[in-house]
N, C-alpha and C positions, 0 to 999 in steps of 0.2 A: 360724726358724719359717716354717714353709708351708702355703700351704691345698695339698692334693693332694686336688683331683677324683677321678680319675679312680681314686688309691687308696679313697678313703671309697666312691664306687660298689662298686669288689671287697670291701669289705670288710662291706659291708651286703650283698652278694648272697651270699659266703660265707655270714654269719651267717644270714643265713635256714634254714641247711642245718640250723645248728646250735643245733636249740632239745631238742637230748635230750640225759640225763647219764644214762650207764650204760644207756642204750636205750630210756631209757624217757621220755613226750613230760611234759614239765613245765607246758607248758600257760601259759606267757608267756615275752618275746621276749629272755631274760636277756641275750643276746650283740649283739642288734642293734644296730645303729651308728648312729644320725642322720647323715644325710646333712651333707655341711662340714663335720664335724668339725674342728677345728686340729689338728694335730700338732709335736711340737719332734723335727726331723730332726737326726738324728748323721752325718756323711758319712761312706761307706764311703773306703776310702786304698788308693792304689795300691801302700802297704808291707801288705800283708794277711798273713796265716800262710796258707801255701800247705799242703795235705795231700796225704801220699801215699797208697796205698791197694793192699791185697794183697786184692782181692773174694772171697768163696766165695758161696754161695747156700746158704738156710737153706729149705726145704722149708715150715716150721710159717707162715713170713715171706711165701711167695710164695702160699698158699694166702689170709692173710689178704688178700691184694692181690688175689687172684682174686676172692674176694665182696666187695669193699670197697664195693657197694652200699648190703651190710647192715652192714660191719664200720666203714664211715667211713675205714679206716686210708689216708692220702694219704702219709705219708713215714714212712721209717722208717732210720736211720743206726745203725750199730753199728760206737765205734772202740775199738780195742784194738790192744796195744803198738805206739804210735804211729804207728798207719793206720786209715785206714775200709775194715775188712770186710765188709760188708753196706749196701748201697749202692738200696735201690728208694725209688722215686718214682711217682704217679700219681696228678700234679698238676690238680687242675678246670681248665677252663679260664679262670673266671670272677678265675682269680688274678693281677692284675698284676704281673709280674718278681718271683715268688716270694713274695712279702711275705705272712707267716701270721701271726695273731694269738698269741701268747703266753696268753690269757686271765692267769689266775691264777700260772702259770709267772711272772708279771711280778713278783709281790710277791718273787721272790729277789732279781732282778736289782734291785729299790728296794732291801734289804740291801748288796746287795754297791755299790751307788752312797753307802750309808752309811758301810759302811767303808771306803770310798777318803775319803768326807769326814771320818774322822776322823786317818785317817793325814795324809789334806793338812792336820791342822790345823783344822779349820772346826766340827769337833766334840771337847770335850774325848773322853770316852771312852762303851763304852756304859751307866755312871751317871748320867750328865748328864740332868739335868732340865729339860725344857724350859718354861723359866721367861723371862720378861719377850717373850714373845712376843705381839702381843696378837688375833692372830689365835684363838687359843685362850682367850683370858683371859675368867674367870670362865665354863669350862667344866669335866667332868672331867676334860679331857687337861691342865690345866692343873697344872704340879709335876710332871707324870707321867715315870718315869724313861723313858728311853731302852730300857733293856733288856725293859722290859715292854711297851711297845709291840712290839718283834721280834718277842716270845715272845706275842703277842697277850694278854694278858691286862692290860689298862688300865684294867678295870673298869669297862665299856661293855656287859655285858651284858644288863641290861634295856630297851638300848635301839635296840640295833645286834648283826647279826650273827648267828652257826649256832645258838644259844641261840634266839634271837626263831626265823626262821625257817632248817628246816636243810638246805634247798637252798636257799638267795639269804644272801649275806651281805654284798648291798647294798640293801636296804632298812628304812627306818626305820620302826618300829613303830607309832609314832602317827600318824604321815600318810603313809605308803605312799611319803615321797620314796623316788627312786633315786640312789643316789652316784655312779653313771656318769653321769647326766643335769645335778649340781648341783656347785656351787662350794664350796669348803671355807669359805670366808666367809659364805657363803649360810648350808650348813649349821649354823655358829657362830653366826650371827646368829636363824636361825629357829629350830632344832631345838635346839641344845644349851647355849645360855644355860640358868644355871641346874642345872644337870644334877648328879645327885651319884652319884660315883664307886663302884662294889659294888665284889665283894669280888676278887682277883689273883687271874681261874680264866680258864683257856683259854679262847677265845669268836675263834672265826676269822671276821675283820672286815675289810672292803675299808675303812674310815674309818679304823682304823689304819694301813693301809699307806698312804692318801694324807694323813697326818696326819705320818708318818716322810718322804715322798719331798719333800713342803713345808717339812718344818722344815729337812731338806739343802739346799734347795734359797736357804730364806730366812737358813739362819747361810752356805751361800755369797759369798751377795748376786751381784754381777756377775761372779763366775768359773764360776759354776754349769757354764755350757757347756765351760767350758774343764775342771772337772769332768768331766764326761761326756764330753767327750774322751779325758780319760786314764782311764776305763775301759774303754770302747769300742775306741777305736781306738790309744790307746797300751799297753794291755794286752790286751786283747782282739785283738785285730787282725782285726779287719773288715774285709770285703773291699764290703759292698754297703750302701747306706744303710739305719738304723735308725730306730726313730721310738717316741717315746713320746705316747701318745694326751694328750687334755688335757681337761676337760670341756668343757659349754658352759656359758659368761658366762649367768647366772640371773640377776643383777642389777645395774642398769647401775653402774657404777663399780667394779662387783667384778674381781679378776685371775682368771684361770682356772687351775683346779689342775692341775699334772699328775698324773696317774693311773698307777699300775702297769702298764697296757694296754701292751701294748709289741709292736711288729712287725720281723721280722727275717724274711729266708731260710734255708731248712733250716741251710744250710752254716753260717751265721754263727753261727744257734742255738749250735752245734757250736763254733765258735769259741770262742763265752761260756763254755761249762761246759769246756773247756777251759782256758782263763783259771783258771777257780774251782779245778779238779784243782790244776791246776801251786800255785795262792798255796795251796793246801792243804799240798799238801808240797812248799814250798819254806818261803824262812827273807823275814823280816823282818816289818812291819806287817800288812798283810793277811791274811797267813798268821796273824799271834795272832790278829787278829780274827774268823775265822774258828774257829778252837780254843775261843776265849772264847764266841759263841755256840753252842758244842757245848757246850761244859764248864754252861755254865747252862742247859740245855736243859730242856723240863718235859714231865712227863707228860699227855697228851693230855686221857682220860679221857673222851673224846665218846663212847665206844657204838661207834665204826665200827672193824669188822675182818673186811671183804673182800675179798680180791681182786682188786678193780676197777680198782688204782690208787693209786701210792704214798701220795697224802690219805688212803685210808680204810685202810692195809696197813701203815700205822708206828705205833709205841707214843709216839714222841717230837717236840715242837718246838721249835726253838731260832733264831732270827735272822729267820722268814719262809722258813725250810726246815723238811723233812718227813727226822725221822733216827730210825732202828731199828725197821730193816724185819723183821717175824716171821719167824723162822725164820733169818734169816741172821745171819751174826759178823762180816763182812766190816764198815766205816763207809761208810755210802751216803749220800750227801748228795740227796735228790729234791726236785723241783720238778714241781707240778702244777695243770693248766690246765682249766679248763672243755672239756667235749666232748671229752677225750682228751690235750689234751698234757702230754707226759711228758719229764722228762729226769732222768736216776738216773745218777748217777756216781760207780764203783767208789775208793775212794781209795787203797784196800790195791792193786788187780791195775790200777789207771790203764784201767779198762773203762770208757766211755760210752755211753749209750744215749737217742735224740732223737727222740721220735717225734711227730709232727702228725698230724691227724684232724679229719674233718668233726664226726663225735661217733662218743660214745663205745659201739664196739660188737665190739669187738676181742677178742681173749683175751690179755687182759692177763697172765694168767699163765704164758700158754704160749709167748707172744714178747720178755718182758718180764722178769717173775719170774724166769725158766728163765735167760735169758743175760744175767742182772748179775750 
């Protein structure tokens, strides 16, 4: 764990950029960073997965790059049959050594840091109920299966989440907290003592995803990092350091939670969902466990179908992933982030697609939709 300066500065003058979803200004600071943040850094390894790369140039791609004024779009990678063909960048300068926020993108990669914890062992399966925990205890999440936290419906929505309010689904209803600002203990102690559980209906929730990355974190105990090693860097093969955001300490004696917020470089992005293809189709644990949150996937049924962006453009969700995207047969597994980031990964044709952005103001359908 490190304080990184001079990152939390980039990363607070980034998010200032980015207080628009789908172009349009929301009118508070969802992305912004407090200044010191802590972070738990993953180290990048000098055994990294090296890519090759046969380039062409895409017209529809470079045109968004040319207004990226208006369009936000800062990176944009497209690999296909094991190279990167479409390769631009045009990067702020306000960005240190690449490192781009994940936003929401992050609640996969807590998934997939799931299912390494249950293959290692640390989690029976995603039945398991997390019980005698007492971070949660005599809250709703308390007994709450494992699989229903993925699938977001924990039955939290009177009180958290796209239901309360359906652009922010980090704040609490009754006192305006923010989940990026407060402590999972914090919020246990103040806000959800007491709480009674509604009914198992979608309600996409940042308190579920840092309620799933804490409880991996706490049936761990001291291997946690070593954890996150072998997702990262022993599977993943990262070339540059990772870092998962954490909140801040709300009150004294409390631990800090890690958060889904997650920061990496384009390339590495690239790396992870590469990771995720390959365990997709290949053979052992992570690969079921990945099948297993497909296979229980639920219907959405939020209202949104446009678009804008694999979140509002899929019928289905399963694990903290975004699956069946309209119109297509292909199995696309998406991931998607506040302000534009995207990453949609073909499973049938081994296509990926990783894009970063100030915010969201892109044609998502025409560089996006078109080439998955």
């Amino acid at each position: 764990m490190k304080k990184l300066a001079l990152l939390f500065l980039a990363a607070s003058s980034v998010s200032a950029n980015m207080n628009t979803w789908y172009g349009k200004d929301l009118g508070y600071p969802e992305t912004m960073r407090p200044f010191m943040w802590e972070m738990h850094q993953i180290s990048g390894d000098n055994n990294y997965y090296k890519f090759e790369s046969n380039l062409r140039k895409n017209q529809d791609v470079l045109d968004e790059f040319a207004n990226n004024d208006r369009t936000g779009l800062i990176s944009y990678l497209l690999f296909e049959d094991n190279k990167i063909v479409i390769d631009e960048v045009d990067m702020p300068r306000m960005i240190i050594q690449g490192q781009l926020p994940s936003n929401s993108m992050g609640k996969s990669f807590v998934s997939y840091v799931v299912g390494h914890a249950i293959c290692e062992g640390y989690i029976k399966n995603v039945n398991e109920k997390i019980t005698g925990w007492d971070v949660v205890e005599n809250t709703l999440y308390e007994d709450a299966s494992l699989i229903d936290l993925l699938n977001m419906r924990a039955g939290d929505q009177h009180y958290i989440g796209q239901r309360i309010h359906p652009q922010n689904d980090n704040m609490w209803k009754s006192s305006g907290v923010n989940l990026n600002m407060t402590s999972l203990e914090t919020i246990s102690d103040s806000n959800l003592q007491n709480t009674t559980k509604g009914n198992r209906i979608y309600n996409y929730s940042a308190l579920t995803t840092h309620v799933l990355m804490n409880y991996a974190r706490y049936k761990a105990g001291d291997n946690f990092e070593e954890l996150l090693d072998k997702v990262f860097i022993d599977k993943a093969k990262i070339k540059n350091n990772v870092y998962f955001e954490k909140t801040r300490i709300a009150n004294y004696g409390d631990e800090q939670t890690f958060r889904y917020s997650f920061y990496a470089d384009r390339y590495d992005y690239l790396r992870i969902a590469k990771a995720i293809m390959d365990d997709w189709n290949g053979d052992g644990c992570v690969s079921d466990y990945l099948h297993t949150i497909h296979d229980r996937r639920i219907v959405k049924n939020n209202g949104f179908k446009e678009a804008l962006g694999v979140h509002s453009y899929t019928k289905t969700y399963g694990g903290q992933f975004h699956f069946d995207v309209y119109g297509l047969q292909d199995t696309i597994i998406g991931l998607d982030g506040f302000a534009g980031q995207q990453i949609l990964i073909n499973v049938n044709d081994e296509r990926i697609l990783v894009i970063n952005s100030k915010y969201k103001n892109y044609d998502w359908e025409e560089i996006v939709y078109q080439e998955i």
